[in-house]
N, C-alpha and C positions, 0 to 999 in steps of 0.2 A: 601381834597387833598390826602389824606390816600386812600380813594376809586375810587381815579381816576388812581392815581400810580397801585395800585389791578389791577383794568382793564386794563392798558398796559401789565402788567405782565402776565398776564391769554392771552392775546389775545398775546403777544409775543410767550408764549409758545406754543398756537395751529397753530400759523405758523411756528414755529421752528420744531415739531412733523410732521408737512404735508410737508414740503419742503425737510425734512429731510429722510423721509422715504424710497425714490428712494437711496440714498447716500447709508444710512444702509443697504440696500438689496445687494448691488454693495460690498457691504462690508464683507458683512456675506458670500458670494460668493466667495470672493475670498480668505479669511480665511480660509472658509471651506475646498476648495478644497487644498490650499497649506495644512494645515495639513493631511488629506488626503496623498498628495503626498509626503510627509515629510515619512507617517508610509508605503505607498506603496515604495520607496525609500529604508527603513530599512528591510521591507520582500525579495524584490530582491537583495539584497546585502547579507541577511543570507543566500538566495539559492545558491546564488555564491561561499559563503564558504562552503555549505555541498556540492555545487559537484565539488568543485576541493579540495576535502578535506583536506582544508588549516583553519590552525588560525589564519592568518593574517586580522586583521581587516579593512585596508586598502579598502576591496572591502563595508564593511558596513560603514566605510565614506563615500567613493566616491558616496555609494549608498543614503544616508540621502543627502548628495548636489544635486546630480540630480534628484532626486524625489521631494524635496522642487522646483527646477525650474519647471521640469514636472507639479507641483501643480500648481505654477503659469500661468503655459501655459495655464493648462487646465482650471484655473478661467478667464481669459482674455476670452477663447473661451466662456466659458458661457455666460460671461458680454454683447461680443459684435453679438452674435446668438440673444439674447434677450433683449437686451436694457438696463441691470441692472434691470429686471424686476424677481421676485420668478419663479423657474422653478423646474417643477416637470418631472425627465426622467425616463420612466417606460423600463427597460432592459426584457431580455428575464425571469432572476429569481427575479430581484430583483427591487424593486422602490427608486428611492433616489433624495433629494434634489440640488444635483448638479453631477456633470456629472463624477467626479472621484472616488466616491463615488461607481458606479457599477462596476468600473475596480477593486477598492480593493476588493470586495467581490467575484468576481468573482476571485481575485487574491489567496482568501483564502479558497476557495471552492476545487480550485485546488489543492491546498496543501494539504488539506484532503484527500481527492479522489487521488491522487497521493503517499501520505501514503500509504492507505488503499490497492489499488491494489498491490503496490511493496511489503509489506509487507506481502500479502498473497502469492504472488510468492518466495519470502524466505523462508516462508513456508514450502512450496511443493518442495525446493532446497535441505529443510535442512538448510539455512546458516543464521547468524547473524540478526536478528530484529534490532538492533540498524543500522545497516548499509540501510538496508529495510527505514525504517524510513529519514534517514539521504538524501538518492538518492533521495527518491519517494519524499518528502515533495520538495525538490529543484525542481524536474523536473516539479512538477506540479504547483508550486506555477509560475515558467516560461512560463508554457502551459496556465495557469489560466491566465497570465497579458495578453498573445496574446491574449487570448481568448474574455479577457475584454475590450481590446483595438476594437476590432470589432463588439461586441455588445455595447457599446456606441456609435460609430459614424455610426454603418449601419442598425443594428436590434433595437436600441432604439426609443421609440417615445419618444419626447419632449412638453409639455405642458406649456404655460406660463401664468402667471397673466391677469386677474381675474379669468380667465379660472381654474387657478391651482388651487383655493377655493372650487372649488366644486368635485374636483376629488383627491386633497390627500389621501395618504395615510391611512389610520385610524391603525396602527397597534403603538407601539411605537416605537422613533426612538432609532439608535443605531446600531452601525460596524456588532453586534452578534442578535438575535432575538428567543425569543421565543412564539409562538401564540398558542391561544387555544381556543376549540368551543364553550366556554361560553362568547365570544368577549374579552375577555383577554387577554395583551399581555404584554411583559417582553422587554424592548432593553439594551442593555449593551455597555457601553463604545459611547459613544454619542459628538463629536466634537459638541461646541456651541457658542454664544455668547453668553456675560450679557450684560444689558445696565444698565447704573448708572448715575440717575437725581440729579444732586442739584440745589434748587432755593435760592437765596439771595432776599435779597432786592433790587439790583441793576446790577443782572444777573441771567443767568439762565446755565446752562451748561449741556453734554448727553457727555459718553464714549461710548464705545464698549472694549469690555476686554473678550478675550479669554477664554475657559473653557471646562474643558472634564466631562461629566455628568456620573454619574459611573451605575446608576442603573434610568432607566424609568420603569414607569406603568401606563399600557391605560386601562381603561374599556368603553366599547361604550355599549351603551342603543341602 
């Protein structure tokens, strides 16, 4: 009786894993991208304050609310382009597992490079680095989300499962990256999920639970 019990349970759980999987994916998708748009949300709301050079935090509330929607938009778009299926969107710089993924990066790129420039133009004025800093990081982190917004939906290609197996990415994942020529690779700060099994005797159970991975490391052979 003991090994017939076993065998329901064993054979419960491999349909619970197979039926479940499409769900998990629809799931991790749409996590994904709302935090995503949750941290793209809190970068356009800090720009807002450095260029109306206010401390009122008002605009990085307002900004964390509509960016968490925005996240959500943008996981429903994924969900319903591909069926709830893994999708891999290759941008013009960067590859990412879902689709808001390229707009933060590019959203963060801009802000670099938007630094970078205005601060060499203060420079060459004479005036304030801190100010340099304060403008250029705002306007480009702005220049950066338009920019990202149109390479996601016009210059991106989209790949989806099973198709997506054989053409991931190989580098580690993570918002920040570092690669190098000996197939090494470093990603930082990594939205994910966990999943957490428990089997009893007379159930079986699977979460998904939230989680920010703070350091990956890939070596490929």
């Amino acid at each position: 009786m003991n090994k017939v019990s076993l065998l329901i349970a064993v054979l419960f759980l491999s349909l619970s894993i197979t039926t479940s999987s499409a769900n998990a994916q629809t799931v991790e998708l749409l996590a994904g991208n709302t935090l995503n748009g949750a941290v793209q949300g809190t970068l356009l709301g800090g720009a807002s304050m450095a260029l109306s050079n206010s401390d009122d935090f008002s605009a990085l509330r307002i900004g964390v609310g509509l960016g968490t929607l925005y996240g959500v938009g943008m996981g429903a778009y994924d969900i319903t382009t591909g069926g709830g299926q893994e999708v891999l969107v290759s941008g013009l710089f960067n590859d990412g597992n879902n689709s808001s993924i390229i707009v933060l990066l590019d959203t963060f790129y801009g802000a670099a490079l938007g630094s970078v420039v205005v601060v060499a133009v203060t420079l060459v004025a004479n005036e304030r680095i801190t100010t340099g800093l304060q403008y250029g990081a705002g306007i480009g982190a702005w220049a950066g989300f338009g920019f990202g917004i149109f390479d996601t939906f016009v210059l991106a290609e989209r790949t989806y499962a099973p198709v997506v197996a054989a053409n991931v990415n190989q580098n580690a994942s993570g918002l920040i990256g570092m690669n190098f020529e000996n197939n090494t690779s470093f990603g930082f700060v990594n939205p994910t999920l966990i999943r957490t099994s428990q089997i009893t005797k007379t159930d079986f159970s699977s979460t998904l639970n939230p989680a920010v991975e703070i350091v990956n490391f890939r070596l490929n052979f």
